[in-house]
C-alpha positions as a printed Julia matrix, in Angstrom:
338×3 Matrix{Float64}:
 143.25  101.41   93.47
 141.48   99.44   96.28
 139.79   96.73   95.57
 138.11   93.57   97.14
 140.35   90.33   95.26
 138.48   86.66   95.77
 141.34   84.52   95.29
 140.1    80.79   96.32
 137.58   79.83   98.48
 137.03   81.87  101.82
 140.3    84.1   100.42
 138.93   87.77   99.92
 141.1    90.45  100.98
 141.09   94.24  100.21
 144.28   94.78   98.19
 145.9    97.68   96.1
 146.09   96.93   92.5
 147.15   98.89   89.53
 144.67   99.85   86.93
 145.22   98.78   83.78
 145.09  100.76   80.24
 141.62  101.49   79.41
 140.85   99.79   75.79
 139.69  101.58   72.92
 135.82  100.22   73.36
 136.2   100.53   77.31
 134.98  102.67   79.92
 136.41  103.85   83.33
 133.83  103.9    86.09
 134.19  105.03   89.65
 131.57  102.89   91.48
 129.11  104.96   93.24
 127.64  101.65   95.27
 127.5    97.98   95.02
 125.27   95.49   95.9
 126.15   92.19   97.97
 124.22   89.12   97.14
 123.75   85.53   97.81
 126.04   84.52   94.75
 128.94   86.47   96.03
 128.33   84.54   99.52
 128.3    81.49   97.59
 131.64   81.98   95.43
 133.4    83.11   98.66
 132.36   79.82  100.49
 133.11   77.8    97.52
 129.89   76.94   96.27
 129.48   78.84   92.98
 131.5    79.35   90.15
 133.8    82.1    89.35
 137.56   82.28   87.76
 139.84   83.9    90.77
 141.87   86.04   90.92
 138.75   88.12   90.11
 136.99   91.53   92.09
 133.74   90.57   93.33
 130.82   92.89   92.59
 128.34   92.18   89.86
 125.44   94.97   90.98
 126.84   97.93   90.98
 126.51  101.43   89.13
 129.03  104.71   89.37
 129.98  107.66   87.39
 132.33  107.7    84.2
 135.65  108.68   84.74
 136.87  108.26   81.3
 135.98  106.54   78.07
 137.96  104.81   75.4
 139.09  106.71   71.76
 136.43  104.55   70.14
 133.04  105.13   72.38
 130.3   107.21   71.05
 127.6   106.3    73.65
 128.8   107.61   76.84
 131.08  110.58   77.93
 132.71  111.48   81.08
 130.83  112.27   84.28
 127.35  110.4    83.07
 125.55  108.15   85.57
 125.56  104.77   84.52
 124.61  100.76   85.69
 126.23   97.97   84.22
 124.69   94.58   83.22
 127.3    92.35   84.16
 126.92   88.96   81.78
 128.78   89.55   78.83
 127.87   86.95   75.94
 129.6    85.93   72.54
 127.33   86.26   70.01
 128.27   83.42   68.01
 127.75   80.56   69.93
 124.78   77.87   69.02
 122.79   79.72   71.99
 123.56   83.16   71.15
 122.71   82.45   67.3
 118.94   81.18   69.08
 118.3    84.3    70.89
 119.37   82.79   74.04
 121.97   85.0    75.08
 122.07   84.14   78.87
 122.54   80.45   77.96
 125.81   81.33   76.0
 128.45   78.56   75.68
 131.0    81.48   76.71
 128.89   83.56   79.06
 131.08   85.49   81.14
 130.34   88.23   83.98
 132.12   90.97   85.38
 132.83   90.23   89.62
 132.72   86.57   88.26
 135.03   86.27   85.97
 136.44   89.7    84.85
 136.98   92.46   87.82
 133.84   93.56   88.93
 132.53   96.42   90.95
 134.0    95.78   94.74
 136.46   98.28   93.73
 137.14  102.06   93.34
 137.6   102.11   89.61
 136.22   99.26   87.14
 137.03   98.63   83.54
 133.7    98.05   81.18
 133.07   97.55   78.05
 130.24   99.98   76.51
 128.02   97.65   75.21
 127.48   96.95   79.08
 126.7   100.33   80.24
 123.15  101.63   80.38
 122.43  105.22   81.43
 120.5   106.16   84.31
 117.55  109.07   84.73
 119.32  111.62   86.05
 117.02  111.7    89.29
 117.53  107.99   89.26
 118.05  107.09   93.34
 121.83  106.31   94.03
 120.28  103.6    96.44
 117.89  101.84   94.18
 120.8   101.64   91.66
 122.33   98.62   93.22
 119.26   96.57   92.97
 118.82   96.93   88.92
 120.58   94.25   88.34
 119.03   91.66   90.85
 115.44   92.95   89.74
 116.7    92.31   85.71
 117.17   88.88   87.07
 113.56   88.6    88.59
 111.9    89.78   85.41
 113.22   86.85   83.56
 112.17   84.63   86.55
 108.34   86.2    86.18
 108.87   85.75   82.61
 109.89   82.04   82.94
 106.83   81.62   85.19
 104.07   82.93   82.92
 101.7    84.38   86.12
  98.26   85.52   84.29
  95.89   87.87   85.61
  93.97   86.45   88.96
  96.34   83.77   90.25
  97.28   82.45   93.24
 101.2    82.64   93.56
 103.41   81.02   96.52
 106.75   82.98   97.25
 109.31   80.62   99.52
 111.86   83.44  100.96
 111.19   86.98  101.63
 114.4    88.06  101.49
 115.64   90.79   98.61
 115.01   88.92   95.77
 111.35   87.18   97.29
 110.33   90.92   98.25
 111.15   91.6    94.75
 109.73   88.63   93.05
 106.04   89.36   95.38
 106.12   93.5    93.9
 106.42   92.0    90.17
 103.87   89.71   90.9
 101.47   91.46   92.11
 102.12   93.61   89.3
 101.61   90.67   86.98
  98.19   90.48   87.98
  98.45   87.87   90.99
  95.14   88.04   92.99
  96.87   85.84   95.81
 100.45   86.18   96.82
 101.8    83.43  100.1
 105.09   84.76  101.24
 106.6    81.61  103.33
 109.57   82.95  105.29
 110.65   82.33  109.17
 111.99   85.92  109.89
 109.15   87.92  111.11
 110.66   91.57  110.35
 110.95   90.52  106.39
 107.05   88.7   107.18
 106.21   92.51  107.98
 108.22   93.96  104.94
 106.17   91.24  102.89
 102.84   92.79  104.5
 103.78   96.22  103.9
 105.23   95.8   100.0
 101.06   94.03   99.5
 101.14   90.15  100.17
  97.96   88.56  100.91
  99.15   85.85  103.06
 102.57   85.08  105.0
 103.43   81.97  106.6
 105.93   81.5   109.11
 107.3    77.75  107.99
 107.86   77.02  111.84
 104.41   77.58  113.32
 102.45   76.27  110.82
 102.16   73.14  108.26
 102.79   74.9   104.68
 101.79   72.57  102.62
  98.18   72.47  104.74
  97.64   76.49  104.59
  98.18   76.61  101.15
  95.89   74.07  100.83
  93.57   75.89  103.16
  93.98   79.37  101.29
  93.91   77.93   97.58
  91.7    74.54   97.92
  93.41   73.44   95.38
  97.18   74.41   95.22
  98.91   77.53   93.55
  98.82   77.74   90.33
 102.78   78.89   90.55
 104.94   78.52   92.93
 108.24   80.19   92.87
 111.68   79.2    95.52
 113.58   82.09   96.67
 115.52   80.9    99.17
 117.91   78.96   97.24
 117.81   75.71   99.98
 117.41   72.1    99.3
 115.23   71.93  102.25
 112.59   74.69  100.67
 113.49   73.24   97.0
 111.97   69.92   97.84
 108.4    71.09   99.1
 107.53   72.91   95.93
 105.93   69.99   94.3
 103.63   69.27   96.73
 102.35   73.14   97.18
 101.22   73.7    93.29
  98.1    72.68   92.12
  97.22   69.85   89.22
  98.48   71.73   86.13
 100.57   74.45   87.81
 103.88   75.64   87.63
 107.31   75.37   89.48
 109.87   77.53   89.02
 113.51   77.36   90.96
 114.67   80.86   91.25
 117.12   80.19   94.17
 120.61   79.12   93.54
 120.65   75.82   95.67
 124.57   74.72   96.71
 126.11   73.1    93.6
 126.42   69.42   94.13
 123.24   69.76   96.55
 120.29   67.03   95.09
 116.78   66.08   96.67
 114.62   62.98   95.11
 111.69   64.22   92.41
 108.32   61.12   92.11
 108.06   61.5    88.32
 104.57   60.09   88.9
 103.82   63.02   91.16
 104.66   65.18   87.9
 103.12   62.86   85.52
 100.15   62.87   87.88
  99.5    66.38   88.55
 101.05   67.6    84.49
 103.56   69.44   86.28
 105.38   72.29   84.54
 109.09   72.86   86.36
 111.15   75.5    85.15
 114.25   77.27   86.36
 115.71   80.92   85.17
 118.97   82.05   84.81
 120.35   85.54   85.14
 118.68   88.59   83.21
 118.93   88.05   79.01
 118.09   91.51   77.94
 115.84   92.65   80.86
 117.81   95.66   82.52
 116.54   98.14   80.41
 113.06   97.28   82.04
 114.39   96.51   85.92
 115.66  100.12   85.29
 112.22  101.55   83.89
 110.58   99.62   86.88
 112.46  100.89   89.92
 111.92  104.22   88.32
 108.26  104.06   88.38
 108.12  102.3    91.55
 106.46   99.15   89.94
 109.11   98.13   92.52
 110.09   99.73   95.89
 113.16   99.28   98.21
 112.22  102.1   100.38
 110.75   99.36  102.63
 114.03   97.13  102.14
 116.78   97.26  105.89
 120.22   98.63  104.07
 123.3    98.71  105.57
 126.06  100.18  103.75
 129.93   99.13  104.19
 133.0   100.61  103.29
 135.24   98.94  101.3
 137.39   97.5   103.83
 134.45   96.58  106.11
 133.52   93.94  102.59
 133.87   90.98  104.95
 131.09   92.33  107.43
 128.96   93.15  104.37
 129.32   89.54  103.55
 128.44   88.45  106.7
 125.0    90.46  107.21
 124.29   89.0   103.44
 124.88   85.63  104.6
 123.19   85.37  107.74
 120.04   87.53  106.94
 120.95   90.39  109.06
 120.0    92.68  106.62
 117.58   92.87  102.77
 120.58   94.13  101.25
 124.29   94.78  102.24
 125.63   97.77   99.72
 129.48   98.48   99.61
 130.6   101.98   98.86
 133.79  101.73   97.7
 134.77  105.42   97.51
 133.67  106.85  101.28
């Protein structure tokens, strides 16, 4: 089969593999689409952590091809998505509930073969079935939007608050629809590309803010008087991650959504925090949310319609990359059987 194979840093290359035995609690899926996002940039470049040789592609979704002697669930030709993080169980983490936090957390197109690829390997208990109307689009963004519901989760938005977004690319445009949905009365999306300004318009913010025509930290002040009561980074940049503090309000809440460079540090005032009883959070992948990003996109409690696509053939994975990477595009999909 063809298949994209991340090898070390900036080595991907479309290959032909073999395809392995399909195990007893496995399932064979022929992947319909797959998503490109800013952690796959980031592995490729070095900057994230994976365990190469490995297939890239950790949001995708396809059609059963076969299933193993011992799976019940799921039979051949159903439409499925597949939550990539695969957790122990037993670990001190798992035994708390905390599955995403799992001492031996692995994820398919991390770790294990993913879904830049004809065929994958799965194992059931990561399969979820789709509504057979389901949109073969909106399939690659279940996982990103199971990651976003733990993020509004993690940042505890109550009915009538004033939320800053920093990034409206595909996960900020996401992260604005939720809140809203939340019960956000004011939603700032700060982002310097004015087409994804308009898709912030369009998809219901209140306020956008282009970072280089105007002082952020000053309109914020000017449209909250007081601060935000949360403010969320999207963009996954030191430069953005270091403002946050200074754009919530006495006794609101920062969360880091954005996955900043490892190795990449800016300096925190603990008095600023002490001073203004500060509440910082981060969030980290999607512990048992994709049952609900599924029942979302469904319902249209979030829409891609808006979202720029451009799709890619398998071999074109590099230029998919690229469009990811430099903001050419909301969301780069790779369809690895046209």
């Amino acid at each position: 089969m063809k298949a994209a194979l991340f090898e070390k840093p900036n080595h991907l290359s479309v290959v032909d593999r073999p395809l392995r035995m399909l195990g007893k609690d496995e399932v064979l899926v022929r992947v319909r689409s797959c998503g490109v996002c800013g952690t796959d940039v980031h592995i490729v470049a070095g900057e994230s952590r994976s365990t190469p040789p490995v297939v890239l592609g950790h949001e995708y979704s396809g059609v059963i091809e076969d299933v193993g002697s011992e799976v019940m669930r799921f039979t051949s030709g159903q439409h499925v998505a597949i939550d990539p993080n695969i957790s122990c169980g037993t670990c001190y983490f798992c035994r708390r509930g905390e599955v995403h936090l799992c001492s031996n957390l692995r994820a398919l197109g991390v770790d294990i073969d993913g879904g830049m690829a004809e065929l994958c390997i799965v194992p059931e208990q990561q399969l979820y079935l789709l509504p057979k109307d389901f949109p073969a689009t909106a399939s690659a963004f279940i996982e990103p939007v199971s990651c976003v519901l733990h993020g509004i989760d993690r940042a505890t938005i109550a009915v009538g608050d004033s939320v800053v977004i920093i990034g409206g690319g595909t996960i900020g445009l996401m992260m604005l629809q939720l809140c809203r949905a939340a019960g956000a009365a004011v939603t700032i999306v700060i982002e310097p590309l004015e087409q994804k300004r308009k898709i912030a318009q369009t998809l219901g913010a209140t306020h956008v803010l282009d970072p280089n025509n105007v002082n952020v930290r000053d309109a914020v002040m000017d449209i909250t008087a007081v601060g935000a009561d949360v403010v969320i980074e999207c963009a996954g940049r030191i430069s953005t991650a270091e403002g946050t503090l200074d754009l919530a309000r006495r006794g609101g809440t920062v969360e880091f959504f954005g996955v900043c460079p490892i190795g990449q540090t800016f300096p925190i005032e603990p008095n600023k925090v002490f001073f203004k009883e500060l509440t910082i959070v981060g969030s980290y992948v999607n512990p048992l949310t994709f049952d609900r990003a599924i029942k979302s996109l469904a319902a249209g409690i979030i829409r891609v319609d808006e979202f720029p696509i451009n799709r890619f053939t398998l071999d074109d994975v590099h230029e998919a990359i690229r469009y990811q990477k430099e903001g050419l595009t909301i969301k780069s999909i790779i369809e690895p059987n046209k």
